[in-house]
N, C-alpha and C positions, 0 to 999 in steps of 0.2 A: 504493500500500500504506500508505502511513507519509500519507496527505491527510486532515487533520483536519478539512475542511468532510465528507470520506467518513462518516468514522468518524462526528461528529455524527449525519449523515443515518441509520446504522446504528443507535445508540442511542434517536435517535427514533423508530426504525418499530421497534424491541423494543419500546421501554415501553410505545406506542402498543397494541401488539399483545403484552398481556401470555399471556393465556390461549393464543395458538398457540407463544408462545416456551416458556412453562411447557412445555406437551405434548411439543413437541420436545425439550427440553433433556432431560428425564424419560425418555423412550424412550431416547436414547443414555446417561445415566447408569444406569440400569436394568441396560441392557447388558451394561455394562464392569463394573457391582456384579456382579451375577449371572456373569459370565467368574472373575470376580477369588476370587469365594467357592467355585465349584467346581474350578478348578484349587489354589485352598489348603487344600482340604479333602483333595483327591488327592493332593498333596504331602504333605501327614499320615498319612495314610496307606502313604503310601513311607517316611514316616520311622520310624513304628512297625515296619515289616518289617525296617528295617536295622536297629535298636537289636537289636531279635531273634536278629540272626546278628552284632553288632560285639561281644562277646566271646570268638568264636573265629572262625579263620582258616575262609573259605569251604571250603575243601576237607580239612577235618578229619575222620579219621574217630576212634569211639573204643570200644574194646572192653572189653564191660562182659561180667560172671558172675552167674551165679545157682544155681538148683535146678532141677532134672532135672524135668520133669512128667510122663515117660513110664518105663515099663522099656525098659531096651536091651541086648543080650548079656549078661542075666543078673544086670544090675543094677537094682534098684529105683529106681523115681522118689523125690526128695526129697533126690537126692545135689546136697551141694556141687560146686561147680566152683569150685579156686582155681589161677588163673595163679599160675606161677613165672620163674624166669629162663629157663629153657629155653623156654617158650614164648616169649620176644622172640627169642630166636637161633632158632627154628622159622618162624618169620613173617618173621627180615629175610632169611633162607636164602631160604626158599619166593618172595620179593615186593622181593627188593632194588631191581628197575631199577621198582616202583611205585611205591614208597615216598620222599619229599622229607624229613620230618622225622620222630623216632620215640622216643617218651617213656615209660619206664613210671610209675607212679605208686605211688605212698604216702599215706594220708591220714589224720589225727587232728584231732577238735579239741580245743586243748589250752591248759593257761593259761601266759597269756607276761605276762611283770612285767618293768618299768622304774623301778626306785628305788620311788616311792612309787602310778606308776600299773600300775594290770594288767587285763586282760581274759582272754576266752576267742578265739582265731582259729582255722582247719581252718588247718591246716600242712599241706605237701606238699611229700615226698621226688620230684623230678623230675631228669630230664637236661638238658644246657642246651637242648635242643632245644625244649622246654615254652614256652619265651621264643614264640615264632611262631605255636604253638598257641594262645595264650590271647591273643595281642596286646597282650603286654604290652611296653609303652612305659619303657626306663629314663629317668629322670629325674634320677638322680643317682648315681653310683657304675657300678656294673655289675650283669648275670645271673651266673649260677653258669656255670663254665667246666669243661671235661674234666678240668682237673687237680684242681679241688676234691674230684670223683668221685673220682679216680685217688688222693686222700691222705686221702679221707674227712672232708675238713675242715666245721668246726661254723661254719659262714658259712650266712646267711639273706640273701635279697633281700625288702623288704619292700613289702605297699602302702599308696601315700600316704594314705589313712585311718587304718591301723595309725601310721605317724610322727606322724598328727595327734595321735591317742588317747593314744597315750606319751610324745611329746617337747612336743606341743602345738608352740611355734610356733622350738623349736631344731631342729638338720638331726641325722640319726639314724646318717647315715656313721661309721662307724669306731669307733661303739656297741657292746657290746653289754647284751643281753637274755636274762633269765633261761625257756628255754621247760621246765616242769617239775623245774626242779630244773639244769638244765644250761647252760651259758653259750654263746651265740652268738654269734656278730660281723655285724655289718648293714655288708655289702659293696654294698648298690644298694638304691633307693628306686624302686619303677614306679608309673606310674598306666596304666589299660584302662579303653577306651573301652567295657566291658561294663556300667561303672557301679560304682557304691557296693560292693554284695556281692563286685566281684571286685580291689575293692582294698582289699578288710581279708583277704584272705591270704598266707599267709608260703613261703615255696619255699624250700626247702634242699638238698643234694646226695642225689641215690637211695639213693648207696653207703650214707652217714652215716646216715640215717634206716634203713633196711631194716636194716642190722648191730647197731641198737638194739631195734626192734621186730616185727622179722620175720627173727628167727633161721634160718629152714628156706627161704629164697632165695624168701618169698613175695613178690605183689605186689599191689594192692586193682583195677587198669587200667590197661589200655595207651592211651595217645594218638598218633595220629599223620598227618601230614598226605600224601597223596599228590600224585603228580607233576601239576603244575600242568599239563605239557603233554594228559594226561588230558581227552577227552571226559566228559560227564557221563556217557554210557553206558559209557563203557570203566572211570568210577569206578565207575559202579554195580555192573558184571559184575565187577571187581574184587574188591568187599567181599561182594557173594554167593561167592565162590571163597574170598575168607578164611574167612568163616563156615564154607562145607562142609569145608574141609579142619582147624577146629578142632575143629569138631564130632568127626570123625574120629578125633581127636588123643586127646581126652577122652571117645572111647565114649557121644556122646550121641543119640540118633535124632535122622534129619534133619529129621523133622517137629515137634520140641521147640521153643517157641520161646522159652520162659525162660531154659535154661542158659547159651549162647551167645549175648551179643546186643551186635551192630554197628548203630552209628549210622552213619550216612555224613550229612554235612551236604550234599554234593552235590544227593542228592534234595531236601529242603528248599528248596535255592538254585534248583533246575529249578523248583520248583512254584510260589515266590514271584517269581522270574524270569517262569512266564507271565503268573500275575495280576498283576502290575504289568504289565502288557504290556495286558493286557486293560483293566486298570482305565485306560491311558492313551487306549485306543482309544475307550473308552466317554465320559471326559471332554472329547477331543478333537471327538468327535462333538458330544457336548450344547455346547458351547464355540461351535463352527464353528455349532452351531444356533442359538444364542442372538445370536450377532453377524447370521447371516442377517436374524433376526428383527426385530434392531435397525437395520440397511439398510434391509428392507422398510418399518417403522416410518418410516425418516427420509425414503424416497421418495415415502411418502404425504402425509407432512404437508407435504415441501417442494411439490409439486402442489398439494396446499390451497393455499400461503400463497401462492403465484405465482398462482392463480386469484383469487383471494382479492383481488387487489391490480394486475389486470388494468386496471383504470380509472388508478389511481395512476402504473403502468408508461405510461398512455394520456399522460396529462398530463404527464408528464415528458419523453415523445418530442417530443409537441406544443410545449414550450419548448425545444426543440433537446439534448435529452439524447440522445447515440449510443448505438449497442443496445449497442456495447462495455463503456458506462459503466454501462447499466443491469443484461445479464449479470454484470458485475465488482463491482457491487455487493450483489447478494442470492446471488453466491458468497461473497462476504469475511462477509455475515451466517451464512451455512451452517455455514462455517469455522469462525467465532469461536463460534459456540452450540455446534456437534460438540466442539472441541475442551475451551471450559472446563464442556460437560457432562457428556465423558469424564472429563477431571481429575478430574471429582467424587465421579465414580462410583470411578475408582481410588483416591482418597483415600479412601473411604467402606470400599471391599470392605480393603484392609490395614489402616484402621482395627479392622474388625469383625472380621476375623483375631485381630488380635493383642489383643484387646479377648476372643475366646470362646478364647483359644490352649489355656489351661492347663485351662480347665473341658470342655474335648474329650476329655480323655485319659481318663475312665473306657469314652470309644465307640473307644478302641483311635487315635483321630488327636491323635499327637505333634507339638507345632511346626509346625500347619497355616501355610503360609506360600506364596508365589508369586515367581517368579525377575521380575525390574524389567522387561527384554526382553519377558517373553512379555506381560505388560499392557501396555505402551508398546506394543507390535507390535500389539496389537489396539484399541487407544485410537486409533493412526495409519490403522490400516483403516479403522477408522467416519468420520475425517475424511476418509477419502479419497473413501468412500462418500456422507460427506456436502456433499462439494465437487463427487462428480458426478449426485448426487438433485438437488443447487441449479441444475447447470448447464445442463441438457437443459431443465427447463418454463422454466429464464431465459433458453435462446436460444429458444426457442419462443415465447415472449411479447414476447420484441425484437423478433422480426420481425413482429408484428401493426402493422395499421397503425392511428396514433393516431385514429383516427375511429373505426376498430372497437372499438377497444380503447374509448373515454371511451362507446360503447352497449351495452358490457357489462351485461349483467344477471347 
């Protein structure tokens, strides 16, 4: 392995034999480019699906109002629907053993001032329960707790973009902030993984917000996550059963599909769950096809180069070279081209990854990228491929005998 009259002998029959080494070396870097740039482009495409749903919890559901489009028992289309509080005590009554977390909501956007800086943010009267919905990550301080609800108290959690905005590069803890006229206390700082838009919002207790601006027990949505032990279909039948029995509730036909409208992220998660499923089946195919390709590629040329060199192998028998020495030698050349052909190629394909990374994202692929294993595992395959393309015509050529072999034509 490590015999430097070897290795010589290796490097003079490359240089020697520039144009078959090129070809070969090309076929396996090929390869491994082409593996490398379509599992990082499927990657990107994974990543854009989960940026999608990493601002709320996968099994969220959340219930939204509108206007009536139909008549129903006497009432005209174009009727408001506005939830109040009896609808969340209607729904945890009706769905208590469904239900995991359960939030109503409040929402304004509204201007909030710090000494000399100020902006506009959507504020949001929530339950602590909101925390798990939104995936918000505290960072510093805490979420709003029961007792804030239970005393109505004027405490805000904020997000880390709002602390940038206002405090710039001081901590915002034990602040407060003027939101309209009213003073706040900045009890917790979050950042969510949803991005920028979901950490310049302000969340503060239900009770406190709705006893300022929704005198008559209203509410703008409900949020809430169901039990994780939940089927998709058993969520899905779930939130068709909430809807019809809101529907119900609020007198609106069941055929409306404005007034009453449930998101369930569930369905979402099921449909982006199989296309990525698909899109791996598809990748792994064309993957598995390309590395074949580059196999067959490396079996034909290593046949060339053993025919090719049939006299050479002749002449070397003839001065007492064993077929061991000869086999072991245009294996070590198989090896060393597969391997630092593949290198090249994977250098080449994460180069050009992260080289096109950011200018991909208007075709919907985020952070095209490739895990190290799955290209090392298929760079290892071609060598392996290409140590047993070299071995078969080099024990087939050893064992010619040096006579035949030196009236090769």
């Amino acid at each position: 392995m490590f015999d430097i009259d070897r290795w010589q002998e290796i490097f003079q029959a490359l240089n020697k034999n520039k144009l078959r080494t090129a070809l070969s070396g090309f076929t396996i870097a090929f390869a491994i480019l082409l593996f490398t740039l379509l599992f990082g482009v499927g990657n990107g495409l994974k990543h854009t699906f989960e940026k999608q749903f990493a601002g709320d919890a996968t099994n969220s559901v959340y219930i939204n109002s509108g206007r009536t489009t139909k008549p129903y028992k006497g009432l005209q289309s174009g009727r408001r629907i506005q939830y109040r509080n009896d609808d969340m005590k209607f729904i945890n009554e009706k769905f208590e053993d469904k239900i995991q977390f359960f939030s109503p909501n409040i929402q304004r956007n509204m201007q909030v001032i710090y000494k000399g800086e100020q902006n506009r943010y959507n504020v949001r009267g929530v339950y602590p329960d909101y925390q798990p919905l939104e995936s918000a990550v505290i960072q510093d301080g805490r979420f709003l707790t029961y007792l804030d609800l239970e005393r109505r108290s004027k405490v805000v959690a904020i997000g880390r973009l709002v602390e940038k905005d206002l405090f710039g590069n001081k901590h915002a803890l034990g602040k407060n902030i003027n939101i309209e006229g009213i003073s706040y206390k900045v009890v917790g700082v979050f950042n969510d993984p949803g991005g920028d838009n979901d950490e310049r919002y302000i969340y503060t207790p239900f009770t406190t917000f709705q006893g300022m601006y929704k005198p008559n027990d209203e509410l703008d949505y409900i949020g809430l996550t169901f039990n994780p032990k939940l089927t998709v279909d058993q969520a899905l039948a779930f939130t068709n059963s909430l809807t019809k029995l809101l529907k119900e509730k609020h007198s609106v036909d069941p055929r409306d599909q404005g007034a009453i409208r449930v998101r369930n992220y569930a369905e979402g998660t099921k449909n982006v769950e199989q296309l990525m499923l698909a899109l791996k089946v598809i990748i792994l195919f064309i993957g598995i096809g390309t590395l074949v390709a580059g196999i067959i590629g490396i079996s034909n040329i290593m046949v060339y180069i053993v025919k090719e060199r049939t006299k050479e192998l002749g002449i070397r028998k003839a001065l007492g070279a064993t077929p061991k020495a000869i086999v072991g030698m245009i294996m070590m050349e198989s090896i060393f081209v597969t391997a630092i052909a593949g290198y090249s190629g994977l250098l080449l394909g994460v180069f050009a990854l992260e080289s096109l990374g950011d200018s991909l994202e208007k075709y919907f692929i985020l952070n095209p990228s490739v895990e190290t294993y799955v290209v090392v595992g298929a760079t290892i395959v071609l060598v392996i491929a290409g140590t047993i393309a070299g071995y078969i015509p080099a024990k087939r050529a050893a064992s010619i005998k040096p006579i035949v072999a030196l009236n090769d034509d």
